[in-house]
PDB file of N, CA, C and O in Angstrom, chain B, residues numbered from 101:
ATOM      1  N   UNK B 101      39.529 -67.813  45.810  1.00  0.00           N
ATOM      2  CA  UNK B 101      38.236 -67.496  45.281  1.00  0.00           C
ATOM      3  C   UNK B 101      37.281 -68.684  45.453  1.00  0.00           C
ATOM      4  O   UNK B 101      36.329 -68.635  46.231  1.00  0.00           O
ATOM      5  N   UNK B 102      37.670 -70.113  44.443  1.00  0.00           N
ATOM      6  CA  UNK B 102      36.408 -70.881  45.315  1.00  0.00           C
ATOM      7  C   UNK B 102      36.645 -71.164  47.205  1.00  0.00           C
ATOM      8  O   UNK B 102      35.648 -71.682  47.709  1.00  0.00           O
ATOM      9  N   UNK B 103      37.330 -70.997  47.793  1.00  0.00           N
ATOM     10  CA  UNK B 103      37.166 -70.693  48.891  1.00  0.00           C
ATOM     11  C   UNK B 103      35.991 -69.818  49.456  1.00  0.00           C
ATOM     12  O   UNK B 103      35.051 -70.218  50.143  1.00  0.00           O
ATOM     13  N   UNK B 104      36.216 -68.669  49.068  1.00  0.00           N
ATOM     14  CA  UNK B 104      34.984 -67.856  49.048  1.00  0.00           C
ATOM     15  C   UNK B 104      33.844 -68.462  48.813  1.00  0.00           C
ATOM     16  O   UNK B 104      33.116 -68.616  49.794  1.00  0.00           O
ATOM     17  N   UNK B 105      33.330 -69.006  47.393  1.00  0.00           N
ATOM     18  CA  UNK B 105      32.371 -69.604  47.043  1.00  0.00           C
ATOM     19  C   UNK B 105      31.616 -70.556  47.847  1.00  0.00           C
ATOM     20  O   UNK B 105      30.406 -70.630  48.059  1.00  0.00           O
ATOM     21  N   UNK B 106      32.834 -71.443  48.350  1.00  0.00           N
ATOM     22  CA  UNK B 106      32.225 -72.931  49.016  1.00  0.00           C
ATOM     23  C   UNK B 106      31.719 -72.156  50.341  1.00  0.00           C
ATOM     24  O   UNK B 106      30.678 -72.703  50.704  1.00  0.00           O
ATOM     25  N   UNK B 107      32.018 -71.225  51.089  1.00  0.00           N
ATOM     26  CA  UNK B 107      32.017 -70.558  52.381  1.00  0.00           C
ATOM     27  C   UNK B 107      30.712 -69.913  52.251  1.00  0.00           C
ATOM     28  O   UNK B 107      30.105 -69.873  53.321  1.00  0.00           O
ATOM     29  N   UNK B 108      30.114 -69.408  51.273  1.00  0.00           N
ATOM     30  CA  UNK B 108      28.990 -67.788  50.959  1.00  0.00           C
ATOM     31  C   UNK B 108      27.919 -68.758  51.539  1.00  0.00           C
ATOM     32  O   UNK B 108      27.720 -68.437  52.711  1.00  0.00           O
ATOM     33  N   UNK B 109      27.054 -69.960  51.125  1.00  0.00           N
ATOM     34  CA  UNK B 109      25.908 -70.241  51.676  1.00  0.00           C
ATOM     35  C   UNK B 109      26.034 -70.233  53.451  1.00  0.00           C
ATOM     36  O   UNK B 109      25.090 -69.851  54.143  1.00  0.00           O
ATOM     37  N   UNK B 110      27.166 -70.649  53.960  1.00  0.00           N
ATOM     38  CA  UNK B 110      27.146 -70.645  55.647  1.00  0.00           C
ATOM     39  C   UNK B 110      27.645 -69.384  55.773  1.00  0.00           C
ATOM     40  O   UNK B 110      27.335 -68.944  56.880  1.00  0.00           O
ATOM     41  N   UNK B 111      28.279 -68.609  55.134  1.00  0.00           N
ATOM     42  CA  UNK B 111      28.172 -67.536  56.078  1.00  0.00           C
ATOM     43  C   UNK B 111      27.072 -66.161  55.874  1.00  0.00           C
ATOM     44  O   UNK B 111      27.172 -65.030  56.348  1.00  0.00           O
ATOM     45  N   UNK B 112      25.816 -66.853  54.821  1.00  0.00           N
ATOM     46  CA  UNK B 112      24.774 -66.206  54.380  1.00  0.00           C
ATOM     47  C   UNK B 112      23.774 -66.706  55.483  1.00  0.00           C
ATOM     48  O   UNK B 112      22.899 -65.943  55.893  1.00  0.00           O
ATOM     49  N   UNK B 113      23.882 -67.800  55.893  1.00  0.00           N
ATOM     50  CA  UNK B 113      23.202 -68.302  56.904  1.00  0.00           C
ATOM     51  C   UNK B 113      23.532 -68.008  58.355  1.00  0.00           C
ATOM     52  O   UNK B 113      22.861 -68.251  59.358  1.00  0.00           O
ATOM     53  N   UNK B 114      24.668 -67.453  58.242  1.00  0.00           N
ATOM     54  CA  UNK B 114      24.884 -67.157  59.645  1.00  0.00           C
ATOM     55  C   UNK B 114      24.827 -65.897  59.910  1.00  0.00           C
ATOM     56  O   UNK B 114      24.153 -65.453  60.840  1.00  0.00           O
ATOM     57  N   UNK B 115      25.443 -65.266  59.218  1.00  0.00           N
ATOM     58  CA  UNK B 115      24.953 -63.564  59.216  1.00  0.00           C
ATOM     59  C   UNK B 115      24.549 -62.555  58.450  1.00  0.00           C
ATOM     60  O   UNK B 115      24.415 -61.386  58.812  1.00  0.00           O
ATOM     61  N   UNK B 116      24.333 -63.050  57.275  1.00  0.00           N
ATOM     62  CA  UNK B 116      23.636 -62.369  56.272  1.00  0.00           C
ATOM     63  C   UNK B 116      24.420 -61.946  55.254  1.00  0.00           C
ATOM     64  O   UNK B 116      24.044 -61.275  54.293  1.00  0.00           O
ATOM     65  N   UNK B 117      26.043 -62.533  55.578  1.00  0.00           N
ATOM     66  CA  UNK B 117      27.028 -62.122  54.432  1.00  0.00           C
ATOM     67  C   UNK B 117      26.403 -62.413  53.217  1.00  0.00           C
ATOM     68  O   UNK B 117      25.736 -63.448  53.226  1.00  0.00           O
ATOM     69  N   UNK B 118      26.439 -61.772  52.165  1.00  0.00           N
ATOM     70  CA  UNK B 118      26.370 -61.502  50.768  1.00  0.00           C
ATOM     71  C   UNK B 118      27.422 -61.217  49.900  1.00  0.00           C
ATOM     72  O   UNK B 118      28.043 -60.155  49.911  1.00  0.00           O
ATOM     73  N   UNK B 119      27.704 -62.494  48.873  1.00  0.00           N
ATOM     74  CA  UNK B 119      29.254 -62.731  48.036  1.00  0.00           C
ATOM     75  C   UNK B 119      28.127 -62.680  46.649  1.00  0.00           C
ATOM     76  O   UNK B 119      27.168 -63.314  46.208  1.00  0.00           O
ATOM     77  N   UNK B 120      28.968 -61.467  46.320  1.00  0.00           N
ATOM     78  CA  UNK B 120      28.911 -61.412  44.898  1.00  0.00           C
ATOM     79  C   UNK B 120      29.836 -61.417  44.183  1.00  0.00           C
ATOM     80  O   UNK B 120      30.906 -61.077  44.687  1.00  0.00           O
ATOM     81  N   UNK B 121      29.815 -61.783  42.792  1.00  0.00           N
ATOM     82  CA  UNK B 121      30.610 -61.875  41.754  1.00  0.00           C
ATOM     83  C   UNK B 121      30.533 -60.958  40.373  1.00  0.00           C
ATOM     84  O   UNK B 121      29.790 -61.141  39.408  1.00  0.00           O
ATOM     85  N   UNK B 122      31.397 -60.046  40.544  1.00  0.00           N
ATOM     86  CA  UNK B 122      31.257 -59.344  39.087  1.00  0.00           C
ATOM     87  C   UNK B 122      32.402 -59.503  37.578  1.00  0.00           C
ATOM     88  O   UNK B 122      33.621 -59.349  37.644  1.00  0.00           O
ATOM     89  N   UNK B 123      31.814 -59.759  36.613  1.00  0.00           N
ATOM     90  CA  UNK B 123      32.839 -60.010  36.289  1.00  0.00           C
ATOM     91  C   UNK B 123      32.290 -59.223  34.662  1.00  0.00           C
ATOM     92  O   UNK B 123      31.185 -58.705  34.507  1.00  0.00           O
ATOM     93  N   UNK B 124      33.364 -59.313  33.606  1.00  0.00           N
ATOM     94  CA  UNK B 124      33.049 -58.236  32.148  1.00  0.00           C
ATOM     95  C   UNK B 124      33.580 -59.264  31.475  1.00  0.00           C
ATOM     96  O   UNK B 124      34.287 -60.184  31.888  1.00  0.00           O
ATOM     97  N   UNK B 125      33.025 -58.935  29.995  1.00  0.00           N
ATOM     98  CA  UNK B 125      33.557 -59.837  28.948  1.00  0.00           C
ATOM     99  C   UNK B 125      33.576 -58.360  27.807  1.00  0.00           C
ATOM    100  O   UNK B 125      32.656 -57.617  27.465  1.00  0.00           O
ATOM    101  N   UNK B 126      34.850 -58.366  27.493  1.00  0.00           N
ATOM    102  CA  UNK B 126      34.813 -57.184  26.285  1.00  0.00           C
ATOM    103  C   UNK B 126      34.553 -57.740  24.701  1.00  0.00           C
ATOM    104  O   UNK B 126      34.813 -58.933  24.544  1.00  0.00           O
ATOM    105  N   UNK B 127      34.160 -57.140  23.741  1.00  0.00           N
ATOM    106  CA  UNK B 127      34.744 -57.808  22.555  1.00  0.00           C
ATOM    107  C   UNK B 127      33.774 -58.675  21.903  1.00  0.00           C
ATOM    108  O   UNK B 127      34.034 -58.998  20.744  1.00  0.00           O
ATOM    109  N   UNK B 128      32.451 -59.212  22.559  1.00  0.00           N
ATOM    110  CA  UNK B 128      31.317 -60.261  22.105  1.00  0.00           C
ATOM    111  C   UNK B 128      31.045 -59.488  20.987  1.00  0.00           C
ATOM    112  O   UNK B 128      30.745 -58.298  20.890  1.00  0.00           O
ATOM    113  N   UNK B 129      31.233 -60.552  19.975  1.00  0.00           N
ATOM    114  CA  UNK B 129      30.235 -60.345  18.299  1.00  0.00           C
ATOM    115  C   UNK B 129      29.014 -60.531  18.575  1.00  0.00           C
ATOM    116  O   UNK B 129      28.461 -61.390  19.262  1.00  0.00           O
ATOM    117  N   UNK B 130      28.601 -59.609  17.955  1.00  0.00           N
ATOM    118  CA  UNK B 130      26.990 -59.572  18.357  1.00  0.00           C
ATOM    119  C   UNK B 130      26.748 -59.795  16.533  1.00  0.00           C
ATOM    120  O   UNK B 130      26.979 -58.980  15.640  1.00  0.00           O
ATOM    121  N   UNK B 131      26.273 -61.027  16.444  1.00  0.00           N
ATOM    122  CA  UNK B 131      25.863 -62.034  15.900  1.00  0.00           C
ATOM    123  C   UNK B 131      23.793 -62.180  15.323  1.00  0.00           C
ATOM    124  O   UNK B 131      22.742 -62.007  15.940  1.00  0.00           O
ATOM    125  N   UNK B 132      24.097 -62.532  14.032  1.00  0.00           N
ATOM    126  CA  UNK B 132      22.594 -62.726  13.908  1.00  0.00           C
ATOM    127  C   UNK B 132      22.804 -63.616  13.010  1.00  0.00           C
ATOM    128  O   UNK B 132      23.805 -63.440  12.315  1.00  0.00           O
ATOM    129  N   UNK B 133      21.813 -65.024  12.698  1.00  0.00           N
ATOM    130  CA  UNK B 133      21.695 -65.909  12.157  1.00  0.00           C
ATOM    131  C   UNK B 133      21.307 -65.265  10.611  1.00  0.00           C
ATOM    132  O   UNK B 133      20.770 -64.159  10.670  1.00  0.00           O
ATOM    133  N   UNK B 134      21.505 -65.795   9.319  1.00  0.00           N
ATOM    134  CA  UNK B 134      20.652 -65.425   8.036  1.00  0.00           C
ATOM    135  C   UNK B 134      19.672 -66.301   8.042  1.00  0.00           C
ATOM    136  O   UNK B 134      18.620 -65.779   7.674  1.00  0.00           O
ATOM    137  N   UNK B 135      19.573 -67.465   8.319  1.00  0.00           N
ATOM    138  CA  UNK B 135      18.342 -68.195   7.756  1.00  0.00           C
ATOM    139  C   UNK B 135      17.670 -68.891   9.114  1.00  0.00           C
ATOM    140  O   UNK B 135      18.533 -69.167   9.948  1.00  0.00           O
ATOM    141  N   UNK B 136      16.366 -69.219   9.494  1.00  0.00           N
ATOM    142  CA  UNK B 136      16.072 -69.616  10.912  1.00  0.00           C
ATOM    143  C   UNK B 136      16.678 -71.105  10.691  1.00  0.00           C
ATOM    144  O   UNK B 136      16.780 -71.626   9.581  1.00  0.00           O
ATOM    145  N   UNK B 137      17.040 -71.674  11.836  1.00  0.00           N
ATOM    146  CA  UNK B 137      17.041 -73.088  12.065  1.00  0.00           C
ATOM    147  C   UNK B 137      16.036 -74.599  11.383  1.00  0.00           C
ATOM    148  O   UNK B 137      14.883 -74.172  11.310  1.00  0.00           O
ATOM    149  N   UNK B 138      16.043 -75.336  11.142  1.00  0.00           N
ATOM    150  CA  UNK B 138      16.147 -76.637  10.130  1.00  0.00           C
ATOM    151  C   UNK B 138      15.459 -77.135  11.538  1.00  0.00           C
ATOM    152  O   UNK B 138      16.037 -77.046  12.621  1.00  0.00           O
ATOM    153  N   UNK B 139      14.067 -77.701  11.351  1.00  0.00           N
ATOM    154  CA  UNK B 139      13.714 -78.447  12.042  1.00  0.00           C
ATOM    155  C   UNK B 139      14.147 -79.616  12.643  1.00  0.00           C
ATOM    156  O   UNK B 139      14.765 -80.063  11.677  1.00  0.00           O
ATOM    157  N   UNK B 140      14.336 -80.714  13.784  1.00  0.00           N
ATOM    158  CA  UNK B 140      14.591 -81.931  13.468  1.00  0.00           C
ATOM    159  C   UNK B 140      13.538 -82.731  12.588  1.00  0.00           C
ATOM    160  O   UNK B 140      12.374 -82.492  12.265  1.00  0.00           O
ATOM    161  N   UNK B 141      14.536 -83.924  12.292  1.00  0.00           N
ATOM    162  CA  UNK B 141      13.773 -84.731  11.539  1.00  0.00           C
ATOM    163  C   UNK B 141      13.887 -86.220  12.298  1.00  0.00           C
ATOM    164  O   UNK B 141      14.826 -86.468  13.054  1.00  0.00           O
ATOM    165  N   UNK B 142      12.996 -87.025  12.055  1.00  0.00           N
ATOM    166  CA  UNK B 142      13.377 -88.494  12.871  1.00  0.00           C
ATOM    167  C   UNK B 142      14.778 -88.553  12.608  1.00  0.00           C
ATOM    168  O   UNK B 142      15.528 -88.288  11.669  1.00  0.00           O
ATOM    169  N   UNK B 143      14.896 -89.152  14.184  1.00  0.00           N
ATOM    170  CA  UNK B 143      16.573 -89.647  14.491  1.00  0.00           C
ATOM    171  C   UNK B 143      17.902 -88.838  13.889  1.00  0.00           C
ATOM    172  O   UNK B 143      19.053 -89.114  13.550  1.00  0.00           O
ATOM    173  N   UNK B 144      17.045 -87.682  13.964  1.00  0.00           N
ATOM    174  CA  UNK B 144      18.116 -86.308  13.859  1.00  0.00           C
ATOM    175  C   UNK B 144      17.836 -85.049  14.440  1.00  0.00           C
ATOM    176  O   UNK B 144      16.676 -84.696  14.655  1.00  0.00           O
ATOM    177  N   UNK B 145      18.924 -84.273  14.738  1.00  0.00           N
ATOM    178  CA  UNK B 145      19.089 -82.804  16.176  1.00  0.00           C
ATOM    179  C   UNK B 145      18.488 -82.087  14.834  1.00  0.00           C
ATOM    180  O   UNK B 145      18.539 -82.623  13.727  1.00  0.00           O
ATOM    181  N   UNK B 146      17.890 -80.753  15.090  1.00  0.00           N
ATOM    182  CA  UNK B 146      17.419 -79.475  14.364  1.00  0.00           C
ATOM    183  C   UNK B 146      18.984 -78.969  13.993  1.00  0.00           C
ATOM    184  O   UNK B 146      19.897 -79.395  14.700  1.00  0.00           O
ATOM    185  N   UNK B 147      19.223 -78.241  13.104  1.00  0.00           N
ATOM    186  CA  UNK B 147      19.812 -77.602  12.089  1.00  0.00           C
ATOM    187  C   UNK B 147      20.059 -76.628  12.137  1.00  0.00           C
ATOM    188  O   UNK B 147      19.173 -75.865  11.752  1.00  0.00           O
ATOM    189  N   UNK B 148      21.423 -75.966  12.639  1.00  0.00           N
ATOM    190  CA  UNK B 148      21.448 -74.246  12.321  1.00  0.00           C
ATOM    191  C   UNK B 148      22.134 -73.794  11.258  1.00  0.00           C
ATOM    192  O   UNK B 148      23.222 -74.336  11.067  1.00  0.00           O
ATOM    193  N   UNK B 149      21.736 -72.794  10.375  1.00  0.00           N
ATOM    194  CA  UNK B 149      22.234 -72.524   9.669  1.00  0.00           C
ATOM    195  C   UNK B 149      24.191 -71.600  10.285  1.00  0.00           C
ATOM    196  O   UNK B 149      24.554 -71.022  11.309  1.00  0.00           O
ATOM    197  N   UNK B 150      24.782 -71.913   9.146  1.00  0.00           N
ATOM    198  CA  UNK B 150      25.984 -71.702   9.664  1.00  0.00           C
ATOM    199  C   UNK B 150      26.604 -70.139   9.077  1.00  0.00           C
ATOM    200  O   UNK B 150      27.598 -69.588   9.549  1.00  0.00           O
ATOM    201  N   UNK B 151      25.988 -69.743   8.253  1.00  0.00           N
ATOM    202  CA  UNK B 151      25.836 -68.042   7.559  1.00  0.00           C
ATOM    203  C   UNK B 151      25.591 -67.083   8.543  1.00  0.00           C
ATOM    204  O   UNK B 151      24.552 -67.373   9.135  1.00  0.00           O
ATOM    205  N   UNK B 152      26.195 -65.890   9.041  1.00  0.00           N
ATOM    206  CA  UNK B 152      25.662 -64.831   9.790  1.00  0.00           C
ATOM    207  C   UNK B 152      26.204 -63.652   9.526  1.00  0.00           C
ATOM    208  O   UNK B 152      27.323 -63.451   9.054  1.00  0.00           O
ATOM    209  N   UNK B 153      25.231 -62.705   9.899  1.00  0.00           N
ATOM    210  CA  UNK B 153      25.490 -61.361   9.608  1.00  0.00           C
ATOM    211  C   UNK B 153      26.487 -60.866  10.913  1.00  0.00           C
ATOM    212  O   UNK B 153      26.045 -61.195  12.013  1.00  0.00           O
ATOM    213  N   UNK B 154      27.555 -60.245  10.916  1.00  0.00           N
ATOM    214  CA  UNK B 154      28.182 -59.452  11.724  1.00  0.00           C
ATOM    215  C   UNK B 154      27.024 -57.825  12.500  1.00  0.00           C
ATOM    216  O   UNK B 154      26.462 -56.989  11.792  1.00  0.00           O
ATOM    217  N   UNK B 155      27.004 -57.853  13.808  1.00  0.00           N
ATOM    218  CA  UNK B 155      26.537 -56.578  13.722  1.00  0.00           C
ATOM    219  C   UNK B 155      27.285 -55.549  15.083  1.00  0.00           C
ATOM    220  O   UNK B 155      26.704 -54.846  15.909  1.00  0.00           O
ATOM    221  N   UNK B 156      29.014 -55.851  14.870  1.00  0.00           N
ATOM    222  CA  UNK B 156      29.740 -54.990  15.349  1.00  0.00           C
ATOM    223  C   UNK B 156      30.058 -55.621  16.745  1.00  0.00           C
ATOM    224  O   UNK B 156      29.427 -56.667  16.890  1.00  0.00           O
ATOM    225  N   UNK B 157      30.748 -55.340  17.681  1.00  0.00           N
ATOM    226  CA  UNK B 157      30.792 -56.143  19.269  1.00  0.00           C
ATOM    227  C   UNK B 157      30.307 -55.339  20.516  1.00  0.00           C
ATOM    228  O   UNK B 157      30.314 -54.144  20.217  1.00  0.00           O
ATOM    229  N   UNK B 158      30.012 -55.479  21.424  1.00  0.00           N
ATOM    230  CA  UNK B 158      28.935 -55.290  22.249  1.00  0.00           C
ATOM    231  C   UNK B 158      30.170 -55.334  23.831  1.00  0.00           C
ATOM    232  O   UNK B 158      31.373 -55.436  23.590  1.00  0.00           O
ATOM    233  N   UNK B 159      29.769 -55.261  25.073  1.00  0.00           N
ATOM    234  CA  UNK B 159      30.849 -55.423  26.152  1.00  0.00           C
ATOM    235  C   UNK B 159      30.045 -55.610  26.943  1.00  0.00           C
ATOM    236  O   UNK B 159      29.377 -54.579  27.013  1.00  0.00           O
ATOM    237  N   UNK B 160      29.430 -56.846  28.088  1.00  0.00           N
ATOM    238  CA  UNK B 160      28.918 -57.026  29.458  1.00  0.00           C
ATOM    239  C   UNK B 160      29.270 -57.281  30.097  1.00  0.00           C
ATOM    240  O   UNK B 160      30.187 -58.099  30.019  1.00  0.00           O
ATOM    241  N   UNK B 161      28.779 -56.735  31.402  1.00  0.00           N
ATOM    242  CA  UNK B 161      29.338 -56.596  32.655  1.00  0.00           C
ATOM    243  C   UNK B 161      28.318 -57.200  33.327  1.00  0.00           C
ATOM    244  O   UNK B 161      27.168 -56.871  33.034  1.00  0.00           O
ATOM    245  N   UNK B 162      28.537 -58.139  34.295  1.00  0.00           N
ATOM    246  CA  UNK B 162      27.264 -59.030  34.983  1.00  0.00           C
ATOM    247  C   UNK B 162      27.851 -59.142  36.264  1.00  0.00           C
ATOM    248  O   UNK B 162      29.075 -59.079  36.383  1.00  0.00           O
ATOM    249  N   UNK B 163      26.732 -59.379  37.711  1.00  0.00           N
ATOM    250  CA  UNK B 163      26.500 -59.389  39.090  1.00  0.00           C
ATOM    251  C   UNK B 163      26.254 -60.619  39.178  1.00  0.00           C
ATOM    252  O   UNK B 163      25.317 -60.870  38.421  1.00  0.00           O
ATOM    253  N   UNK B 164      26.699 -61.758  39.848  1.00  0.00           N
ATOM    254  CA  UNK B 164      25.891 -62.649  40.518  1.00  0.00           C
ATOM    255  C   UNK B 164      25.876 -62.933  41.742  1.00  0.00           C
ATOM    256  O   UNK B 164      26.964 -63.020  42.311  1.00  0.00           O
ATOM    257  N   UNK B 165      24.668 -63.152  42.479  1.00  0.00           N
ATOM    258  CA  UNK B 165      24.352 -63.409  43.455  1.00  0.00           C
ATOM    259  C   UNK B 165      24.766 -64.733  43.740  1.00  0.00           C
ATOM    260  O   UNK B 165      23.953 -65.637  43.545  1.00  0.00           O
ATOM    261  N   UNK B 166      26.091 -65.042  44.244  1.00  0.00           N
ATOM    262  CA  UNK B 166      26.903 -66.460  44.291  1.00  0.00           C
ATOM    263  C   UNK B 166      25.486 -67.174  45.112  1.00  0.00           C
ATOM    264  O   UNK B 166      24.722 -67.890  44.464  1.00  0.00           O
ATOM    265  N   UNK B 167      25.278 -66.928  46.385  1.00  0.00           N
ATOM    266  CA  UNK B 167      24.161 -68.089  47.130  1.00  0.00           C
ATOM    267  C   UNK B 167      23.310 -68.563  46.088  1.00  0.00           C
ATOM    268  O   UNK B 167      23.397 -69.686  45.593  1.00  0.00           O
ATOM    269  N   UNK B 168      22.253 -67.437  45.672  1.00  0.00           N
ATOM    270  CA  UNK B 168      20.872 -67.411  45.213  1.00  0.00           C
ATOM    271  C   UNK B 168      20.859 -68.033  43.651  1.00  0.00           C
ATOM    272  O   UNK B 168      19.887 -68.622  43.178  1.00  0.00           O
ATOM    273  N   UNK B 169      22.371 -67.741  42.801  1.00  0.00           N
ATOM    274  CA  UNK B 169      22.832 -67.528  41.662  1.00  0.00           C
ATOM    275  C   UNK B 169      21.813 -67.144  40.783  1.00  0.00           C
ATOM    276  O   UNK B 169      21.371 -67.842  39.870  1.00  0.00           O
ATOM    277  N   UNK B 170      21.484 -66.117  41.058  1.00  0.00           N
ATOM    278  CA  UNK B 170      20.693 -65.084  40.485  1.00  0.00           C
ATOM    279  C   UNK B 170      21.625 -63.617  40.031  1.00  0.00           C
ATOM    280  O   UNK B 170      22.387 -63.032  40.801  1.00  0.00           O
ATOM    281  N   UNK B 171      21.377 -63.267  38.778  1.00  0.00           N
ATOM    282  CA  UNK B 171      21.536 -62.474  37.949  1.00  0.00           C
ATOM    283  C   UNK B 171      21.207 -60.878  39.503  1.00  0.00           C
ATOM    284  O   UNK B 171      20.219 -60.739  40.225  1.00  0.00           O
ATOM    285  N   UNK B 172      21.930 -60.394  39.470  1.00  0.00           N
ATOM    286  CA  UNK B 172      21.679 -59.097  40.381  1.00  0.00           C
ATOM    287  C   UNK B 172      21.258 -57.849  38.993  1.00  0.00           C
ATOM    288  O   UNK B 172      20.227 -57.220  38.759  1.00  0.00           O
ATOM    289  N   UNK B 173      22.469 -57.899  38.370  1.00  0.00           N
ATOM    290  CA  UNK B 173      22.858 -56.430  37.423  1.00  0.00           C
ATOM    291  C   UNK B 173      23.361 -56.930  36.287  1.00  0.00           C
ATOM    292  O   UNK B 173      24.341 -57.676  36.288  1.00  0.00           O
ATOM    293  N   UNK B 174      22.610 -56.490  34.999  1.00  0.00           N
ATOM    294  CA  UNK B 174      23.665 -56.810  33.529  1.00  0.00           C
ATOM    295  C   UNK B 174      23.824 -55.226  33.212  1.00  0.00           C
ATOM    296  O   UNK B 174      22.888 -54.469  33.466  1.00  0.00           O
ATOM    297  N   UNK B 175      25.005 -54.758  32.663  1.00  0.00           N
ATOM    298  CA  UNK B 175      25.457 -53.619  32.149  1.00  0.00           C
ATOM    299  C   UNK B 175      25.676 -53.965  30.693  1.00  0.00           C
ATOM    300  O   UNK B 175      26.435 -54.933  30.731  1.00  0.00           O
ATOM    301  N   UNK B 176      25.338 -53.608  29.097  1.00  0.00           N
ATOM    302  CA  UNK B 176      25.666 -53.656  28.199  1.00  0.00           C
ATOM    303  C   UNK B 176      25.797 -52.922  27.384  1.00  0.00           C
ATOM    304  O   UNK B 176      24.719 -52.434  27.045  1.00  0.00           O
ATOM    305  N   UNK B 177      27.135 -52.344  26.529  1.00  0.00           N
ATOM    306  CA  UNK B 177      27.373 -51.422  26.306  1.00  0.00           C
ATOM    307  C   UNK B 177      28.165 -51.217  25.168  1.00  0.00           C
ATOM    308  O   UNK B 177      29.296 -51.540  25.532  1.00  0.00           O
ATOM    309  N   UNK B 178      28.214 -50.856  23.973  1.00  0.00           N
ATOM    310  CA  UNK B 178      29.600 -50.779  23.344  1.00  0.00           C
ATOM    311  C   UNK B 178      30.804 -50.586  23.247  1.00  0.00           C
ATOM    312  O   UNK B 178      31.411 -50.679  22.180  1.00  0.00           O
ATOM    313  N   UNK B 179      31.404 -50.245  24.514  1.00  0.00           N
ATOM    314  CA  UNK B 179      32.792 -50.093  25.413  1.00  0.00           C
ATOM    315  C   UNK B 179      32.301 -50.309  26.681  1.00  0.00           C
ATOM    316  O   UNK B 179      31.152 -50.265  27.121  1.00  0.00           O
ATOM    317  N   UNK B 180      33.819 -50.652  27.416  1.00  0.00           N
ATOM    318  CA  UNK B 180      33.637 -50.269  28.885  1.00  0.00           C
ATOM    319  C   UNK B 180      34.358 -49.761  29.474  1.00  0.00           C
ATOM    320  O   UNK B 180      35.464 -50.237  29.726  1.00  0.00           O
ATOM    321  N   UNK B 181      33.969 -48.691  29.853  1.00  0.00           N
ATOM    322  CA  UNK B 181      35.258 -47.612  30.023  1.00  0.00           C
ATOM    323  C   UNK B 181      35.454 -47.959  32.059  1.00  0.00           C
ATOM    324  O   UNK B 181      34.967 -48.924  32.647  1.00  0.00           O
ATOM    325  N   UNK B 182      35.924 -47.324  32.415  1.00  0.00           N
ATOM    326  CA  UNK B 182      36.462 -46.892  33.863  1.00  0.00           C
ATOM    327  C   UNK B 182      35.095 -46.400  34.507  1.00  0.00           C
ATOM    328  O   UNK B 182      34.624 -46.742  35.592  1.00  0.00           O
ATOM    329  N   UNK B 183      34.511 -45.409  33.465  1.00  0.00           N
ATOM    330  CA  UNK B 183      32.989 -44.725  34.180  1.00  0.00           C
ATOM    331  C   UNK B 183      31.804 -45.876  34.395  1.00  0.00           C
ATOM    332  O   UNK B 183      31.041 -46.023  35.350  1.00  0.00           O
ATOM    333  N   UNK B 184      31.891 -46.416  33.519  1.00  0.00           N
ATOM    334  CA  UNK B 184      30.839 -47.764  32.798  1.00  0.00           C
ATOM    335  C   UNK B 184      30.959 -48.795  34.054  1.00  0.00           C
ATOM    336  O   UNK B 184      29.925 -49.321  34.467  1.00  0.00           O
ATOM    337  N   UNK B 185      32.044 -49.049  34.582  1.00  0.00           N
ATOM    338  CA  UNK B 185      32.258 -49.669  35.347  1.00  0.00           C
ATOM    339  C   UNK B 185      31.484 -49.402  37.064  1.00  0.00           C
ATOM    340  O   UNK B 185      30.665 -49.961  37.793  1.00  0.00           O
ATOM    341  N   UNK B 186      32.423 -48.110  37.071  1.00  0.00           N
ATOM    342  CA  UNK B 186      31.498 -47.391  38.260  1.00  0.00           C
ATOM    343  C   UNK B 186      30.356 -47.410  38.172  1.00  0.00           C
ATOM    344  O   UNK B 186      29.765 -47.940  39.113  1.00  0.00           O
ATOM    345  N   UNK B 187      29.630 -46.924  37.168  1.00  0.00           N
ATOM    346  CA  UNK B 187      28.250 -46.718  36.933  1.00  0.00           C
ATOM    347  C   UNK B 187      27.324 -48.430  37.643  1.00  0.00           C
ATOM    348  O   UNK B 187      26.391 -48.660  38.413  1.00  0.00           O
ATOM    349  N   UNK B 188      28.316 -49.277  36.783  1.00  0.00           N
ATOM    350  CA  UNK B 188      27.527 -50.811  37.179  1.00  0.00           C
ATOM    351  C   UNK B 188      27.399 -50.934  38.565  1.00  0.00           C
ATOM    352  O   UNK B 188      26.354 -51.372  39.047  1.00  0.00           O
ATOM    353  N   UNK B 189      28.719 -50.462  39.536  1.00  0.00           N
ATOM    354  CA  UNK B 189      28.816 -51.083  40.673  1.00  0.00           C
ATOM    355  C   UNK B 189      28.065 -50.344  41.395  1.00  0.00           C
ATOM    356  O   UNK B 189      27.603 -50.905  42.388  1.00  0.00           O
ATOM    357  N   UNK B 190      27.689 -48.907  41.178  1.00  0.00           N
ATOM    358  CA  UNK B 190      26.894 -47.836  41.972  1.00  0.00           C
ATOM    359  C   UNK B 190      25.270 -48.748  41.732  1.00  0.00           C
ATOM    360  O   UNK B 190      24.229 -48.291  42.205  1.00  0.00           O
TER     361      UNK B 190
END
């Protein structure tokens, strides 16, 4: 695989090959802060609050354009089934 990778800019340059990368993450908590962030203060980082609301898990499926590394396709979904999948790659 990084084989592939190190190879995609010359052989994008030589014939127009196009290496993409798809890949899914199941299972992300989809997450919300309770209180906004704590400004910095001199000679200190800003502040996040460490409290959050749960709001169930979420599943994405993402394209990248290995040369350009540009975002092609995000799929997001509350499962990802077999169809979900197809659906992304169509």
């Amino acid at each position: 695989m990084c084989e592939t990778y190190r190879e995609a800019p010359a052989r994008h340059a030589a014939d127009g090959t196009r290496t993409v990368s798809v890949d899914e993450m199941t299972g992300l908590q989809a997450l919300a802060r309770n209180a906004p962030d704590k400004p910095p203060r001199p000679d200190q980082v800003a502040q996040q609050e460490f409290e959050h609301t749960r709001h169930g898990t979420t599943t994405l499926i993402g394209t990248l354009d290995i040369v350009a590394g540009d975002m092609l396709a995000e799929t997001i979904g509350p499962t990802r089934t077999e169809a979900d999948f197809v659906r992304h790659i169509d």
